[in-house]
Every structure is written in structure tokens, then in C-alpha cells.
C-alpha positions in Angstrom: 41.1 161.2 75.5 38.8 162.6 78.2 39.9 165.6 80.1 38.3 166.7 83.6 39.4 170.7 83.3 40.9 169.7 86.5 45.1 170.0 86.5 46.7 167.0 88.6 49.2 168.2 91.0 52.2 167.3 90.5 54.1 164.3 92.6 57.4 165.8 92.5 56.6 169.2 93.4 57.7 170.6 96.9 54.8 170.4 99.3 55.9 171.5 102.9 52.3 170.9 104.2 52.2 166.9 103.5 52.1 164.7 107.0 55.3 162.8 105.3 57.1 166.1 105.1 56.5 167.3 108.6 57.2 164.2 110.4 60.6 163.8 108.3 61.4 167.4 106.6 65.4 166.6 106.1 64.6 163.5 103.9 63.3 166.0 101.4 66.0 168.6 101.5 68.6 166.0 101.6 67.0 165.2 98.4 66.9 168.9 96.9 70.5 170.1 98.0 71.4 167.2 96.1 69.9 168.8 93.0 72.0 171.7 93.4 73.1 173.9 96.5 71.2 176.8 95.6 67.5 176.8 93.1 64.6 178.5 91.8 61.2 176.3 93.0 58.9 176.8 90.3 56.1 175.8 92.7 56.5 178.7 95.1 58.7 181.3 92.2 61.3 181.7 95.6 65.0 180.7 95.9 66.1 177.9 98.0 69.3 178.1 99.5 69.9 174.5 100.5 74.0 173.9 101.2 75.9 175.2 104.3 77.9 178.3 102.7 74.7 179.2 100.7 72.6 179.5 103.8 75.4 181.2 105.8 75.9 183.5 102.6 71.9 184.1 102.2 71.3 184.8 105.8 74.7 187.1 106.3 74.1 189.1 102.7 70.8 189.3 101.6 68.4 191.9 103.7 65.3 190.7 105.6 62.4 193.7 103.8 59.1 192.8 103.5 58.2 190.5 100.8 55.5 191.2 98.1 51.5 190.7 99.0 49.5 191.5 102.1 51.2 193.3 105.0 51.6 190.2 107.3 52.5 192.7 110.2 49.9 195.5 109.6 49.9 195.7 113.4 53.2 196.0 114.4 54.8 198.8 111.7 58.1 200.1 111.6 59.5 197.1 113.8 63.2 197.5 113.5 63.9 193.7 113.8 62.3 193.5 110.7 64.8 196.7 109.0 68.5 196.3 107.9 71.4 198.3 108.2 71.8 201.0 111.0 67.7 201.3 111.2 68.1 197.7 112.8 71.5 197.4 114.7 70.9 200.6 116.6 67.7 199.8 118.1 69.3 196.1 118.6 72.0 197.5 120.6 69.5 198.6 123.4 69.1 195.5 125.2 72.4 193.5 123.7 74.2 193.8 127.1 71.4 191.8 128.3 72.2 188.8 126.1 75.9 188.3 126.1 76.6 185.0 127.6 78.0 186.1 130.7 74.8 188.4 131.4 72.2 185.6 130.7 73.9 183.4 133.3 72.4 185.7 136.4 69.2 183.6 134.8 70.4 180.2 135.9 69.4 180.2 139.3 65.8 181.4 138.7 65.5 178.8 136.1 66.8 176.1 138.1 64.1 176.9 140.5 61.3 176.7 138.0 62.5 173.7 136.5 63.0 172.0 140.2 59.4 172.9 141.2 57.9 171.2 137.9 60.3 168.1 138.3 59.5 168.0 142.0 56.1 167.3 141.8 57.2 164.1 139.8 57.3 160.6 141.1 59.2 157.7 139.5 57.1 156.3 137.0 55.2 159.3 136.4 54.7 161.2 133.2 56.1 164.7 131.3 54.3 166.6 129.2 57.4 168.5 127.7 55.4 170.9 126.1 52.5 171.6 128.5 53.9 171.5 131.8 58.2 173.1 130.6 58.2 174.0 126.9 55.9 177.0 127.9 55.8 177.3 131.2 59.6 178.2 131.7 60.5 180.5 128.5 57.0 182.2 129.1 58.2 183.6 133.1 61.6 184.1 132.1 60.6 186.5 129.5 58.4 188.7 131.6 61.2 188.5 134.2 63.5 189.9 131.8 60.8 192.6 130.8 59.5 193.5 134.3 55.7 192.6 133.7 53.5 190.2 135.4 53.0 186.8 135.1 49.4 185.9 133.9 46.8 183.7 136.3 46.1 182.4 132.9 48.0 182.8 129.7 46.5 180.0 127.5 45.0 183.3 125.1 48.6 184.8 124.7 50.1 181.5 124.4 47.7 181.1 120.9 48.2 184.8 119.9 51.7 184.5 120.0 52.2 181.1 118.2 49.5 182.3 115.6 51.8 185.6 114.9 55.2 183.4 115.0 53.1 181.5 112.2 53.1 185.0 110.5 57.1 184.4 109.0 55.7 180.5 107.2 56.9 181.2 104.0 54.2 178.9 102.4 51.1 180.0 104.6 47.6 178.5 103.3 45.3 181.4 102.7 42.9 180.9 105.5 45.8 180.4 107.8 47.4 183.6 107.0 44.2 185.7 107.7 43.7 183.7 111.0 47.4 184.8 112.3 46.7 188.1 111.1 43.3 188.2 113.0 45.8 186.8 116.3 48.2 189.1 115.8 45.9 192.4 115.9 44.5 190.5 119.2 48.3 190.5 120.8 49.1 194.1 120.0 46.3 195.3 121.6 47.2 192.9 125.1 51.3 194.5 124.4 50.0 198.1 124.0 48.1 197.0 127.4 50.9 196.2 128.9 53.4 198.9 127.8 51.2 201.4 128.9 50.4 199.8 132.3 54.6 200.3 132.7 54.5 203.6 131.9 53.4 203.8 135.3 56.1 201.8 137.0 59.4 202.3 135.0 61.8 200.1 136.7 64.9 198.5 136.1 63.9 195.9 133.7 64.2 195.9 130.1 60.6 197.0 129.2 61.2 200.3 131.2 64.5 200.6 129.0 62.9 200.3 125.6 59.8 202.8 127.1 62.2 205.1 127.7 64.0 204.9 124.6 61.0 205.4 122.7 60.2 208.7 124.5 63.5 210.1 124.1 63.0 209.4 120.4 66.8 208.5 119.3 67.9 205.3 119.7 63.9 204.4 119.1 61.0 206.0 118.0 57.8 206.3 120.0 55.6 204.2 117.3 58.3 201.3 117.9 58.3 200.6 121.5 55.1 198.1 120.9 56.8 196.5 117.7 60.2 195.8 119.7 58.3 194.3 122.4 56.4 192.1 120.2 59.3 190.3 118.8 60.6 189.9 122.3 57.2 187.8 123.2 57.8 186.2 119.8 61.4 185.1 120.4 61.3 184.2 123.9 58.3 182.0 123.9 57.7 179.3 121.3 61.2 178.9 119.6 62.6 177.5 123.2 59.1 175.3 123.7 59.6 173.8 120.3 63.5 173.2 120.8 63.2 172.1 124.0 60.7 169.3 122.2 63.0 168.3 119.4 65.6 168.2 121.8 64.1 165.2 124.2 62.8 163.5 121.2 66.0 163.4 119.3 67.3 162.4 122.6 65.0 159.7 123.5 65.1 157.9 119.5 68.7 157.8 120.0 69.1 155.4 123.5 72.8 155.2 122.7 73.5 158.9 122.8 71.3 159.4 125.9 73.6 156.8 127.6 76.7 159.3 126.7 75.0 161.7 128.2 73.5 160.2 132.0 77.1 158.7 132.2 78.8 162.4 131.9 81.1 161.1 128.9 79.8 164.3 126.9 79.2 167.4 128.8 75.9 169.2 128.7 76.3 172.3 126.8 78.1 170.4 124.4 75.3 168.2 123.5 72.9 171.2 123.3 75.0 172.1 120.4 74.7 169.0 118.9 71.2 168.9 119.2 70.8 172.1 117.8 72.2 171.0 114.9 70.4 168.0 114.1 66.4 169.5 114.9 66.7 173.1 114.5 63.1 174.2 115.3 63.6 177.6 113.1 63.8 175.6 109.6 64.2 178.6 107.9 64.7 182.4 107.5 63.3 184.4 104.8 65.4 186.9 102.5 64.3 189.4 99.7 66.8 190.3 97.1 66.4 194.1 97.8 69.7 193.7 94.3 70.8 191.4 92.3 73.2 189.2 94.4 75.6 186.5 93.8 76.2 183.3 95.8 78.8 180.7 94.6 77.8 180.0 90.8 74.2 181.1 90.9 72.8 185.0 90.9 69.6 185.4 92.2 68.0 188.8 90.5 66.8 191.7 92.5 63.1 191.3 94.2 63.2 187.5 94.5 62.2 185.7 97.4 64.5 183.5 98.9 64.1 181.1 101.3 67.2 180.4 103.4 66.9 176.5 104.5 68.5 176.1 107.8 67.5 172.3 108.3 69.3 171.9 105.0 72.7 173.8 106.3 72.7 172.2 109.4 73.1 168.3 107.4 75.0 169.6 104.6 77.6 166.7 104.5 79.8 169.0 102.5 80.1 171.0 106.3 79.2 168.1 108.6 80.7 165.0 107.0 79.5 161.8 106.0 77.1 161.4 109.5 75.9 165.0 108.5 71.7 162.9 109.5 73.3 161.2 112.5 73.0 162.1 116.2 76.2 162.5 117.3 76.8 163.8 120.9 80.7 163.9 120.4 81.1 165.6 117.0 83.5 168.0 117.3 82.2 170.5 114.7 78.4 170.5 116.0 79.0 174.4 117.4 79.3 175.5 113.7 75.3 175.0 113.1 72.9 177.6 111.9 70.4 177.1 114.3 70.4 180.8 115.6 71.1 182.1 112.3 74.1 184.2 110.8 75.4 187.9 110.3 73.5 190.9 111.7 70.2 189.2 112.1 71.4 186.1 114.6 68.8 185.3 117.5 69.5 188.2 119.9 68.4 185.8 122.5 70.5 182.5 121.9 72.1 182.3 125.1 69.5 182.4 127.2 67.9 179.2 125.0 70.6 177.6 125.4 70.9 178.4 129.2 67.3 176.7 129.0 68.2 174.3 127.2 71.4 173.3 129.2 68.9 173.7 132.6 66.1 171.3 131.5 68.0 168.6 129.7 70.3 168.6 133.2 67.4 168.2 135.4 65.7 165.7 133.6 69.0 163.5 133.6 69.7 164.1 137.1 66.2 163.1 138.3 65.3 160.6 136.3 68.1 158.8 134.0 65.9 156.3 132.7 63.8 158.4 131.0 62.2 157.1 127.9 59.5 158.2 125.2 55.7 157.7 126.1 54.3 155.4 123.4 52.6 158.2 121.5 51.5 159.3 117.7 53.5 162.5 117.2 51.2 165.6 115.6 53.9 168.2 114.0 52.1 171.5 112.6 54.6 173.8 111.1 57.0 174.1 108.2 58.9 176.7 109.4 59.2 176.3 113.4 59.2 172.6 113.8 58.3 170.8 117.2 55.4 168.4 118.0 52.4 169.7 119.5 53.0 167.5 122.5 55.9 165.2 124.0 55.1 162.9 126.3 58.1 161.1 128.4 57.7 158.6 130.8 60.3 159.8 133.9 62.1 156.7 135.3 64.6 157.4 138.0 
């Protein structure tokens, strides 16, 4: 027998980086879940939460902390989105008001208007680039709407910085990509301390000048924070709505039937942005640490362990969802149960407004043109763990 010193990697093992994997991730948890709704992955030493209750369970009881190695965030400390327990809903509570359902709606108008400008340069026939010219574009001026700052001539450098520290939460991050989002993220805190200070100057009413304020009055937030709370702000208002905005057309588009429902108005819009959400939910996962020894169902996870809470998984559990748990299904009833936004104290802050997005776009583009199809097109898909194509390309037919 002739050896090589060379160990063969194993076929089985779970690889989230393989081109199969990201064009098809749910294939492969459909697989695992079926092993077992909750399990130790030798490959990475974390937990995978991988059925409905586990994932609602994991998300709701187990704390966010930092997990072990290199301080992925070295330049945004003591971010209370990142803390549990009164050191996070406190500081949370600031700007709340600002994302109920009700408040977000004062939005609609001025996204209307962006999305109307972009779809009014379009001519019958012509193309979309969903990502390019909407996925950015829209989610990008909202957010320094909402903040009070202004909109960059060119924000192509910010665009990168902020995708690259987004990257930062990949629980399975190559080596060489985690020191290139670290290198991006020192980049955007020095453009966000740039333009906090540059309010300090202008406090308004806006939600920038709130959160400065805050920080100088020290209670609700401390000075050191303001930069850190802004930072997830950029983080969350930008890419998670270009990337869902994406999966939604796609998902859309593959499934002529469904779009039918919707051009004829037999399923109503904000309904099938629920739906939608279920099926591609661009955040595939949230990670946990064990800060104790907890308990879900028949499994106990022991104190310090990484666990990986698989919301791709949860959101086709067909123990929740029913046999056509992998089907598009504009009608189902149940589809407003999803995880897409997460669960318990840590849920997207800002889910409201990407669904007002959501709702806008996918309105405008059926309005316009109702014979929209898919560009012929070979689809590049990046991430693991916020999932969207780097393009979409649709081909607007009135």
C-alpha cells in the first residue's frame, strides 16, 4: 500500500463553500435535518440546529457573545447588538418607535418615488439589473434618509466595505477571507466615525442625531457606542434587502405559475412577500454561543459550544410547513410563521421596512411590466450565510 501523507477529504462532510451547495443550499439541509433535528458537525466542532422548533428555540434561548478566535469586530467594540440581556434591549429601544409597522409606512411614498424613477427610464423590452440598478440603490437612500446623512455621488467603496463586514458573521469564513473583511471593516469605521462627527454639527431630527445624543448623555448609550450602533444600521439596511429583493424575483421568475397568481391579483402582495421569505431567506443563518449548558428537545448542547442556528432549514421543515415545505406556494396559509427575520429578543429591528421594500418593488415591477421573465443568464452565488446572486438580470416585458 502506498500512502501520499496527504489525507483525502472526505465526500460526506459538510462543505458550505462547494458551487453545488450555493446554487442549491436546502437540498443539503433537507438532507441533514433528516439525520436528526438538532447535531454536532464534526467538520466544523459547532451545533446545527436544523428543524423549525430547534431554530426558534436556538435563536429565542441561546445568547449571541462573541465566539472563540480572532476578534472579528476589533473595530466596532462594545456594540450592543451584539450584547444580551438589558445591555442590548435598552440601547435597542432607542430607535424601536421607528420600526413598528405603522411608523415605517411614512416610507412608502419616498420609496415609490425611487422605485418609479428607476422603472421609468425602462422601455418594453428592455433589461433590469435587480441588483445594480434596485437591490442597492433603494435600501442604500432609504437608510441615510432614516439617519439624516447624505447620499454619496459615489458609494461603490461603501457598498464593498459594507458587504465585506456583513461577511464578518460567515460562520465558516476561509482564512484569507476573514482577514480581508477585517481589513474592510477598519476601512468603514473610519468613513462612520466621519460621518457621525460631521452630524455632530447638524443634530436634527433624524435618527443619527438621536443615537448622538444618546451617546453624550451616557444612559441609554455610551459614548464609545454611538459608531458601533451605527454600524449595524449600515449593515442591516443595505445588503440583506439587495439580496432578498434578488431571491425574491428569482424564486418568482422559476415559478411562471405563481407569478401568474400574482399579475392576476388572486394573491395579494404582502402576502406573497411572506411566502417568499420563507422559501429564499437570504439570512441562512444566525450564530449562537452556549454562554451554559442548554437543552433543546432531546439533545443538550454543553456550555461554550458554537451553534449554528440554520434558518433555511426551519423555514422547509416539513414537520412546520407540511409536505410542500421546498414548494413555492403563493397561497399557503402558514407562510407568515417563517424565520426569515429571526426569533426572540434579537429579531431584525428593521423587518418592516424590508418588507415595505419588498412589497414596493415586487408591485412596481408587476404593474409595469407583467410579462417579466428571467434573462438567460449563469447565476454567480458568493455566500453561505447571506444568500443572493451577485447579479439578476430580468428582461421587462409589458
Amino acid at each position: 500500500m502506498t500512502t501520499t501523507g496527504v489525507a483525502e477529504k472526505d465526500p460526506t462532510a459538510f462543505d458550505p463553500h462547494t458551487d453545488d451547495y450555493l446554487a442549491d443550499p436546502y437540498r443539503r439541509l433537507r438532507e441533514l435535518r433528516r439525520q436528526g433535528s438538532s447535531h454536532l458537525d464534526p467538520g466544523s466542532g459547532m451545533w446545527f440546529l436544523l428543524s423549525y422548533d430547534s431554530v426558534g428555540d436556538g435563536l429565542a434561548q441561546i445568547v449571541r457573545n462573541r465566539p472563540g478566535g480572532p476578534d472579528r469586530h476589533v473595530h466596532f467594540p462594545a456594540n450592543p447588538f451584539f450584547a444580551d440581556g438589558p445591555e442590548h434591549t435598552i440601547p435597542r429601544r432607542l430607535i424601536a418607535p421607528s420600526f413598528t409597522n405603522r411608523a415605517v409606512q411614512r416610507y412608502r411614498a419616498v420609496t415609490e418615488e425611487i422605485v418609479d424613477a428607476i422603472l421609468g427610464e425602462k422601455a418594453d423590452g428592455s433589461e433590469l439589473r435587480v441588483v445594480e440598478e434596485v437591490g442597492f440603490t433603494l435600501p442604500y437612500r432609504l437608510t441615510c434618509d432614516m439617519l439624516g446623512v447624505d447620499v454619496l455621488d459615489d458609494p461603490s467603496d461603501l457598498r464593498d466595505w459594507t458587504w465585506r463586514s456583513l461577511e464578518l458573521i460567515d460562520a465558516f469564513p476561509y482564512p484569507e477571507q476573514l482577514e480581508a473583511n477585517i481589513a474592510a471593516g477598519a476601512l468603514l469605521a473610519e468613513h462612520l466615525h466621519e460621518v457621525v462627527e460631521a452630524k455632530r454639527g447638524h443634530l436634527a431630527d433624524d435618527l443619527l442625531s438621536t443615537i448622538i445624543r444618546a451617546g453624550d448623555e451616557g444612559e441609554v448609550l455610551q459614548p464609545q457606542q454611538v459608531d458601533p450602533y451605527v454600524h449595524t444600521l449600515y449593515l442591516a439596511g443595505m445588503h440583506t434587502t439587495v439580496n432578498q429583493l434578488s431571491l425574491s424575483f428569482h424564486a418568482l421568475f422559476s415559478h411562471p405559475d405563481q407569478w401568474a397568481l400574482l399579475r392576476d391579483g388572486a394573491v395579494a402582495v404582502d402576502a406573497a412577500v411572506e411566502e417568499l421569505l420563507r422559501f429564499e431567506p437570504t439570512a441562512q443563518y444566525m450564530r449562537r454561543t452556549a454562554e451554559e449548558e442548554v437543552t433543546l428537545g432531546d439533545v443538550t448542547i454543553p456550555a461554550g459550544a458554537g451553534v449554528v442556528c440554520w434558518i433555511a432549514s426551519a423555514n422547509r421543515d416539513e414537520a412546520e410547513f407540511g409536505p410542500t415545505a421546498d414548494d413555492l406556494d403563493l397561497t399557503r396559509a402558514d407562510a407568515r410563521h417563517h424565520l426569515a427575520f429571526g426569533k426572540g429578543p434579537h429579531t431584525c429591528l428593521g423587518s418592516w421596512l424590508a418588507r415595505l421594500e419588498l412589497e414596493v418593488v415586487i408591485s412596481a415591477v408587476r404593474d409595469r411590466f407583467p410579462r417579466t421573465t428571467l434573462a438567460p443568464q449563469e447565476l454567480v452565488w458568493e455566500s453561505n450565510v447571506i444568500r443572493g446572486p451577485q447579479e439578476l438580470v430580468l428582461e421587462l416585458r409589458a
